[in-house]
N, C-alpha and C positions, 0 to 999 in steps of 0.2 A: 580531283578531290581537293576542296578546299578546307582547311587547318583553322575552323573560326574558333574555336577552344582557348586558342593559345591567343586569341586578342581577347576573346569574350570572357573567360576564367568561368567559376561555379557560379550559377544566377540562380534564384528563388522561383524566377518567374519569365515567362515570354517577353513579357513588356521591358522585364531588367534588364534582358541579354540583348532587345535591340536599343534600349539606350545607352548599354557600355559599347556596341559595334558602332554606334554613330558616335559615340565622342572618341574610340580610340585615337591612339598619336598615328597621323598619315602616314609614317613610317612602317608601323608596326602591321598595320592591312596592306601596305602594298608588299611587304615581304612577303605576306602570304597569298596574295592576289600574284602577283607577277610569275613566279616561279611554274610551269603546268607540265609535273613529271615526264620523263620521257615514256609511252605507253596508252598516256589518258588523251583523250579527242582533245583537239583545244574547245579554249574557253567561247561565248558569249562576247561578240565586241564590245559591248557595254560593261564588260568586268574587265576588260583592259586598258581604261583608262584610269586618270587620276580617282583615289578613291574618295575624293572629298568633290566631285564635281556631279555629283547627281548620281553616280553610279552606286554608290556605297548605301544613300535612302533606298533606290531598287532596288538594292539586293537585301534589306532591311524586310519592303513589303513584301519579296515574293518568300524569303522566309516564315512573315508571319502569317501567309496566306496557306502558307505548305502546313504548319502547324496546326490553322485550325481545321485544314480538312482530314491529316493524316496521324494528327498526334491528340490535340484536345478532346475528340470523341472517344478516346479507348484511354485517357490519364488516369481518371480515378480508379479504373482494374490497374492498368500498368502501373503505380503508385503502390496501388496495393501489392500487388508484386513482389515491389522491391523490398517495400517495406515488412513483410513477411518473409524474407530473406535475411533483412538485416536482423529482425526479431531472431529467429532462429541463431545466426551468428553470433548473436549474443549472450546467446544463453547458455551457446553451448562455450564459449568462452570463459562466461563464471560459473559454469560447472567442472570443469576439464581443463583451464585453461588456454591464454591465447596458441601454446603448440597446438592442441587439438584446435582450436576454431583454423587455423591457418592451414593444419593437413588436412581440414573438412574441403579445402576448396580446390585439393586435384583431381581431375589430373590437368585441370586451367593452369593451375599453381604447384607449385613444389619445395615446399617446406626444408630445406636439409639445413637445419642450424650451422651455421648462425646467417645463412642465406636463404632468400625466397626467389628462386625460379621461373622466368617469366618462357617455356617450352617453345615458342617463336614471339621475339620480342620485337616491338614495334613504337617508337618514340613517339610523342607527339612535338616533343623537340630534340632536335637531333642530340646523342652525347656520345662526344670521341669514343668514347671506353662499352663497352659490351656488360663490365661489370657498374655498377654505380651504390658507393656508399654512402649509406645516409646520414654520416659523420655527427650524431647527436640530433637532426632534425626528424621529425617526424613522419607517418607514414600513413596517409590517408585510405583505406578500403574502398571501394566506390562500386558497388552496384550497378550493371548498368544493361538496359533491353538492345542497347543500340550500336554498340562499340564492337558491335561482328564476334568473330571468334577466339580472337587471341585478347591480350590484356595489352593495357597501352598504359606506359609511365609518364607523367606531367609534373615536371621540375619547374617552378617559379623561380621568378630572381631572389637573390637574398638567401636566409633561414628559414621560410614559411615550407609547413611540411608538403613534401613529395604528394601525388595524387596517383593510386594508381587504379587504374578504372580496366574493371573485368564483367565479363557477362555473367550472367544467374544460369542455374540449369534452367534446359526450358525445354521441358514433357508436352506431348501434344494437349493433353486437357488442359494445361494452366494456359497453353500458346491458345486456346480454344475460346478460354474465360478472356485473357486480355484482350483479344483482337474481336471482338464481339461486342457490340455498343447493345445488345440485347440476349437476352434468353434463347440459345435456338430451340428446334422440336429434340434435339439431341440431348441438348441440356435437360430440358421437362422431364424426359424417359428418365435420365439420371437420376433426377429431383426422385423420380415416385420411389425410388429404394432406400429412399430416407423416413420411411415412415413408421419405420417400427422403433417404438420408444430406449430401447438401446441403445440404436444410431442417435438419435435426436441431444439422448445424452451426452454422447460422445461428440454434437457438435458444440453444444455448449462447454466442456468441457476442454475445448483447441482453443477457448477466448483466451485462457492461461497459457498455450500450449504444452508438449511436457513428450516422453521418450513413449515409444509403447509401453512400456513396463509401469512408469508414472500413469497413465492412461488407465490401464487394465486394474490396478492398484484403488485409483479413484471411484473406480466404477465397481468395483468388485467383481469382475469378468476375468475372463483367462487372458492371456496376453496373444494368441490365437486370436481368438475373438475379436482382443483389440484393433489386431492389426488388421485381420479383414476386415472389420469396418471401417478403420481408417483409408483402405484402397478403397473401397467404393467411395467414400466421400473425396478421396482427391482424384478420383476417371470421372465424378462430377464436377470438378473443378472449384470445387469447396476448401480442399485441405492441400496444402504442400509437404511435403518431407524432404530433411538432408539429414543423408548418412554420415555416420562417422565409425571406422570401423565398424562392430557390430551393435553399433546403438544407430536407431534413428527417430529423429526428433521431428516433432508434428507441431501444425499448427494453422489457424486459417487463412483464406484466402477473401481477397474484398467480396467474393459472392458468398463466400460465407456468411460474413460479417451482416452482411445484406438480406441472409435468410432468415439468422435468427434477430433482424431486425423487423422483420414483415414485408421485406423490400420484395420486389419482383427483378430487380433490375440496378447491378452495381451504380448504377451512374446516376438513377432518383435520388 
């Protein structure tokens, strides 16, 4: 496995992240290119040489080639995603505070003041210490589909805040909407139990998002009611929910967003 993170940093876009790999300092990619843990197959002879001698463009294009067939056609769900994630984290933040948004995220995470828990910790740069404080710098959340199971810490040089990057929960219907560049027949079945003008209310009502109880409140419905509706709208991979103790907060998902826009299909 190779560590492009800690040369590439956070990018906006595909195109950024291979123009920050081709201009890194040749020192900084061969740290990460040389080294091939004890365990992992070796490398590609073409990624062990110099990385400034043609090998570091190949490994540029076969990135951006991997992207577009395994990552670009499913962004705009996987975006949404995230991004209904961080909605929720945020709300439930300035509702409850950041204690509650940061116990919302076990058992990934583990909240015990005045420390956060990382349950099998994995650097992306090595640090002596097991514990690490963040001495007055900052401390980034990062949502992420891709970083496996556990959370991984990203210390830059200097003062710039810590980055600590963890996975989202991921239920079969939402893993269902993401990895789907289209509608399946599974999906459609789901769709047809949206048609009774309660649900329909209810999905307009997730463009706010808000708890059951806000939900049921809005609608004028029992909070029963709410909640079944809200499960069928997310086993169709419309709505997301994250628990916090005994509240859980709702809100849409990019197929949603896409229904009550007339779409057929997150990615139009």
């Amino acid at each position: 496995m190779i560590d492009l993170f800690t040369v590439v940093g956070p990018a906006a876009s595909m195109a950024e992240a291979t123009d920050r790999l081709l201009g890194a300092p040749p020192t900084l990619v061969r740290r990460e290119l040389e080294p091939v843990p004890r365990g992992q197959p070796p490398r590609p002879a073409w990624l062990t040489g110099q990385p400034h001698d043609g090998s570091l463009g190949r490994l540029a294009r076969a990135l951006t080639d991997l992207h577009d067939v395994a990552v670009a056609p499913y962004w705009p769900q996987a975006s949404g995603a995230l991004h209904s994630h961080a909605h929720l984290l945020g709300r439930l933040m300035a509702s409850a505070g950041v204690q509650a948004a940061l116990e919302s995220l076990a058992p990934t995470l583990r909240w015990r003041p005045p420390m956060l828990e990382v349950p099998s910790y994995s650097a992306f740069r090595r640090l002596e210490q097991q514990e690490f404080d963040l001495a007055g710098r900052g401390l980034v959340l990062a949502p992420s589909l891709f970083c496996g199971r556990e959370p991984a810490l990203f210390v830059p040089e200097g003062d710039e805040a810590a980055l600590l990057i963890y996975p989202i929960p991921r239920d079969a219907a939402s893993l269902r909407g993401i990895w789907s560049p289209a509608q399946s027949a599974k999906t459609d079945k789901a769709l047809a139990a949206l048609l009774g003008s309660t649900r329909a209310a209810l999905l307009a009502e997730l463009v706010q998002g808000g708890t059951t109880s806000e939900l049921a409140r809005r609608l004028s419905i029992s909070p029963a009611s709410a909640s079944q509706h809200t499960s069928v709208l997310r086993r169709a991979g419309l709505a997301t929910s994250v628990r916090f103790r005994n509240t859980v907060h709702h809100s849409l998902t990019v197929q949603g967003r896409a229904l009550l826009k007339g779409t057929t299909s997150a990615s139009d």
